[in-house]
N, C-alpha and C positions, 0 to 999 in steps of 0.2 A: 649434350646439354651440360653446362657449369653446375658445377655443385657447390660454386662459391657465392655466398649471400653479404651484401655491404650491409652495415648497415650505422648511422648516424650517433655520434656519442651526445646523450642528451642527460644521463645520471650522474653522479658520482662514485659508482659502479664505474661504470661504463669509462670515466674519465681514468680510473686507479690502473684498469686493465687497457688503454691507451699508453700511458705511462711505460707501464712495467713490460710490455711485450718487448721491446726492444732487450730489458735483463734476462730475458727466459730464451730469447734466438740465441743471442749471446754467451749463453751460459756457460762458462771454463774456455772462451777464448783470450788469449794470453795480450792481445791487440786491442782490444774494445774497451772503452771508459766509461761508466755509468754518467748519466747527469743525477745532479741532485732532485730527489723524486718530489721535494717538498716545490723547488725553484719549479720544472718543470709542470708540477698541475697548477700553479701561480700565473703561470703563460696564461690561463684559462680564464682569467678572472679579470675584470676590469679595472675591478680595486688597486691590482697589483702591478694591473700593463696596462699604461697608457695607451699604444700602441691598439688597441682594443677599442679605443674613443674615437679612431677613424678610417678603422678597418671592419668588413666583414670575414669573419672565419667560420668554418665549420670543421670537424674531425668525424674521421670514418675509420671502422673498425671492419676486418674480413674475418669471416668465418667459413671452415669448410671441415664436413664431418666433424661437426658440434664442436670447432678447435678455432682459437684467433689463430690465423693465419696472416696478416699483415695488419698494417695502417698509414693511413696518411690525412692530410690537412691541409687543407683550399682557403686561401687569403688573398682576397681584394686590398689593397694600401689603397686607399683613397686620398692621403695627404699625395702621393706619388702620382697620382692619375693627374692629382690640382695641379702641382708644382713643377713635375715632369713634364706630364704630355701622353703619360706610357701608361696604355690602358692592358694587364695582364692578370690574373689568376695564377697567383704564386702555388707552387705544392711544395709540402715539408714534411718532416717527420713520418718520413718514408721507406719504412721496414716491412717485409714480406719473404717468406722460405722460398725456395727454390721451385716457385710453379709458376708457368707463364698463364695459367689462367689467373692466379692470382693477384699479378702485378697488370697483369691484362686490365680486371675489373678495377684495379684501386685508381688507374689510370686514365677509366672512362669514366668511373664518377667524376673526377674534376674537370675531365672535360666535359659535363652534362653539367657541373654547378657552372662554368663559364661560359657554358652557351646559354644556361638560365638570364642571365644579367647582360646577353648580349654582347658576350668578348668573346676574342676570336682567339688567344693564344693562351697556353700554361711554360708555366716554368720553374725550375725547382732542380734540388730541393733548396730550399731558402725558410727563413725565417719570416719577420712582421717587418725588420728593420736593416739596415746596415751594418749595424754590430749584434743581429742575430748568428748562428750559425748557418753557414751556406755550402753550397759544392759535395756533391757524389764523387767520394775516391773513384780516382782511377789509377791508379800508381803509389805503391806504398804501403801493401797490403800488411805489409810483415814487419808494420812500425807501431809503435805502440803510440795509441790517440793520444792529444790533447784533452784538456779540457771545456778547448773553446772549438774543438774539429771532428767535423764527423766520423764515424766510422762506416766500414760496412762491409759486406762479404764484395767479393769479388765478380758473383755474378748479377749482381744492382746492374750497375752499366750495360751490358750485354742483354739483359731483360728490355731496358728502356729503349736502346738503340732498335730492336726487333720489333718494337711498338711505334718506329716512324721518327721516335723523338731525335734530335741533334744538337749537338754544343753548341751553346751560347756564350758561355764564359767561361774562363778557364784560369785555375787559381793555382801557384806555386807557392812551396814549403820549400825552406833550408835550414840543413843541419849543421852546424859548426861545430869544430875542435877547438877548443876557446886557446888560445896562442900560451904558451910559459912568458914571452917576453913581448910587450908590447910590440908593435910594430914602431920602428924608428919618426916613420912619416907623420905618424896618427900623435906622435909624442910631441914632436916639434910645431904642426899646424895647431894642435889644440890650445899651446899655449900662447900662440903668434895671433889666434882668430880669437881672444879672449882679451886681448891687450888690445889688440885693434878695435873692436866694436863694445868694450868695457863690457864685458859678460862675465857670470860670476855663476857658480852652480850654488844653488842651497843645499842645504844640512841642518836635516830634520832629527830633532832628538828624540819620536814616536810619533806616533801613525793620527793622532789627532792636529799633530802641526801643516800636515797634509791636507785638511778637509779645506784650508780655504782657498787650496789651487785646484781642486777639484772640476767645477765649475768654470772657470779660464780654460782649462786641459777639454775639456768639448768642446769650447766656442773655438780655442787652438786645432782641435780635428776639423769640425769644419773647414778652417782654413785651408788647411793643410788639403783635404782630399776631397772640395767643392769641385774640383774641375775632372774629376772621373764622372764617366757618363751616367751611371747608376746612382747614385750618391744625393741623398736626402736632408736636412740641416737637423741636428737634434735637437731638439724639444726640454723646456724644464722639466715639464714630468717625466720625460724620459731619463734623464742627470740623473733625478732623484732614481729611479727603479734603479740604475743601473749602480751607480753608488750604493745603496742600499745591500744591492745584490755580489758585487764583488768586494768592496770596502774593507769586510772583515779578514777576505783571503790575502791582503795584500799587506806586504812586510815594509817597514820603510826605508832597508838598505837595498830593497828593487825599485825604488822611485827616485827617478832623475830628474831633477827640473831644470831649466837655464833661464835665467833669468837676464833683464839690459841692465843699464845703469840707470834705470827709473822704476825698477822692482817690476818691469810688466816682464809676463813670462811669454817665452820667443821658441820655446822649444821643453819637450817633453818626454819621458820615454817610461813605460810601465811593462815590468818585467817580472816576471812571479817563478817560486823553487817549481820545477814539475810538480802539483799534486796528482798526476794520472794514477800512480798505483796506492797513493792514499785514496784516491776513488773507490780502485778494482776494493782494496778492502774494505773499507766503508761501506760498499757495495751499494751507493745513493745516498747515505744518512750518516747525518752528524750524529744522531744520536741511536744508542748509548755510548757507545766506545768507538766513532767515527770520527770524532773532534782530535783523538789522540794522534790519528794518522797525520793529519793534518798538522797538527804541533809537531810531530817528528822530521815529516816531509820540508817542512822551515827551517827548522834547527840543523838536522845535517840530509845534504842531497847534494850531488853532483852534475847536476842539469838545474838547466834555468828555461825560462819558455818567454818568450819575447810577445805581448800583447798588445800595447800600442804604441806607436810614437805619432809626436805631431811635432810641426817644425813651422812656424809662419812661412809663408810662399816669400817675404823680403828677404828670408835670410839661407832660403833652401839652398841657394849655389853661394853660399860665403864660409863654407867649410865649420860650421857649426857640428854637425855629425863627429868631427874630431872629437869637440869638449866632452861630449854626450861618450862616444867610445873610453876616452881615454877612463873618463869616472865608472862606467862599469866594467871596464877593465880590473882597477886596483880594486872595487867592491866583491867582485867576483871570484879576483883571486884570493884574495882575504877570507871567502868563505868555503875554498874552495868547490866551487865550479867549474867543470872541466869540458862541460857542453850544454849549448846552446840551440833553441831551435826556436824558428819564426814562427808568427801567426800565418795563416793563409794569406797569399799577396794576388791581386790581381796582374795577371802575364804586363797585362800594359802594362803597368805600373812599374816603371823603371826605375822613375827619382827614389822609391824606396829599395828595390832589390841591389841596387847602386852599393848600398848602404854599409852592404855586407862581402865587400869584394875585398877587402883583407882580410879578411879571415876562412879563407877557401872553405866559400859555401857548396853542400851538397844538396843538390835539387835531391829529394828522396819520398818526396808526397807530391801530388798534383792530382786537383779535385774538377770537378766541373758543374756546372749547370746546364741542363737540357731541358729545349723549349718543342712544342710542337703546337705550329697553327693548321685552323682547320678553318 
């Protein structure tokens, strides 16, 4: 008989030690990055996540021998059921020690909320949205997280796989050695594709001359990655959370814009210093003396973490990518940055893994999603 009991996060109790169980699995591993604990119970609240205004969620806490032992959290996207077609039971934020009774239970709870509402599949781990966190490492154990990439021990996958579940999607990381000299090609197309279609990059003199490309730069991601199968349009209120939420982390000699010769912008790329180990010490919180890391981790760092780019689909095959390289090329070197690494990329997704082919990228993370229908 199980000696593990689920049971539903309904307090503010309840939500703090949802939070924080992943800080306590984790404790003194040298790979893991906290999330911010404040942003993370925010998730929770509607006020603060839209994304809440057309989804149902719930969160589960495991207990065994009076100990949190796991958690996870079950999301219906109902804008995605509308717009899609894809009726599924997301699971996320899914942490558990090394017992198969434990990942056992966390895993039939969501399939007992799915079969409540008459769905047939789960899948996870995933977030509410697209620019949630997504994908269970599978490779890459001995890299130190992101701030926007999961982590996890190493027998996550191996739990799930023995419970039936199997890959559904499949995400690749690359690590670059940022070059001493540009590359010759990337030097000559970027200024031959700028003459040609009158493109000009801007130059922002602080972080508030940014906010009014803010807004263009999502309606530009949509563009950019409507035609991936997964892929949802973002929402005003969603801009706002997400602005609100990274805005302050962002420096403005990592924002690229490109602009035509009618000031509309046709290309984008948002890139931030690593804060991973101003996290590990922050340990979740800016305050009291967690904001400092974070000033330091801008001022001097030799890694950069690539977040998003977006590129109008008119201009994806007219060598635009050059203009975009070449400017954080000389930015990068200026502050010196000496490596680089990608956001999570969807395998399919070629136009953008493309992206990074002079700069001999290393595949050295790959995450996944695993579904199981019943």
């Amino acid at each position: 008989m199980s000696r593990v009991s689920i049971f539903e996060v309904k307090t503010p109790k309840d939500l703090k030690q949802f939070v924080k169980f992943p800080m306590e699995l984790y404790k003194n591993n040298p790979y893991y990055v906290p999330s911010f604990i404040k942003d993370e119970i925010n998730v929770w609240n509607p006020k603060e996540n839209p994304a809440l205004n057309y989804s149902e969620a719930k969160q589960f806490l495991a207990k065994k021998d009076g100990k949190i032992v796991g958690r996870i959290a079950a999301i219906i996207n109902r804008k995605e059921e509308k717009e899609l077609g894809i009726r599924k039971v997301r699971f996320g934020w899914i942490d558990f020690i090394d017992d198969k009774e434990v990942s056992e239970a966390l895993i039939s709870t969501v399939s007992d909320f799915a079969r409540q509402h008459q769905i047939d599949n789960i899948e996870g781990p995933m977030g509410f949205t697209n620019l949630d966190k997504a994908g269970m490492l599978t490779f890459g154990f001995d890299k130190i997280a992101t701030m926007i990439g999961i982590y996890n021990h190493p027998y996550y996958p191996q739990h799930l796989e023995n419970l039936g579940l199997v890959k559904e999607k499949e995400w690749v990381e690359f690590e670059m050695n940022f070059p001493k000299v540009l590359p010759p090609r990337v030097e000559k197309f970027s200024k031959l594709i700028a003459e040609k279609y009158k493109l000009r990059v801007l130059k922002f003199n602080n972080k508030e001359e940014i906010l009014p490309y803010v807004e263009p730069m999502f309606k530009l991601l949509d563009e950019t990655y409507k035609t991936l199968s997964t892929y949802t349009p973002i929402s005003k209120e969603q801009i706002q959370t997400y602005r609100d939420k990274f805005f302050p982390l962002i420096a403005k000699n990592y924002v690229i814009c490109v602009v035509d010769e009618n000031d509309e912008l046709i290309s984008f790329a948002i890139t931030m210093p690593s804060y991973s180990k101003a996290l590990q010490k922050s340990k979740g919180k800016l305050l009291p003396f967690g904001w400092w890391h974070f000033m330091q981790a801008e001022r001097k760092n030799d890694r950069a973490n690539f977040y998003l780019i977006g590129i109008h689909p008119e201009y994806q095959r007219r060598g635009v990518t050059a203009i975009i390289f070449k400017e954080i090329y000389e930015r990068f070197t200026s502050m010196g940055i000496e490596f680089a690494e990608t956001n999570p990329e969807l395998e399919e997704n070629k136009s953008v893994q493309v992206l990074w082919q002079d700069y001999n990228p290393v595949n050295h993370k790959r995450r996944r999603t695993y579904s199981l229908k019943f």
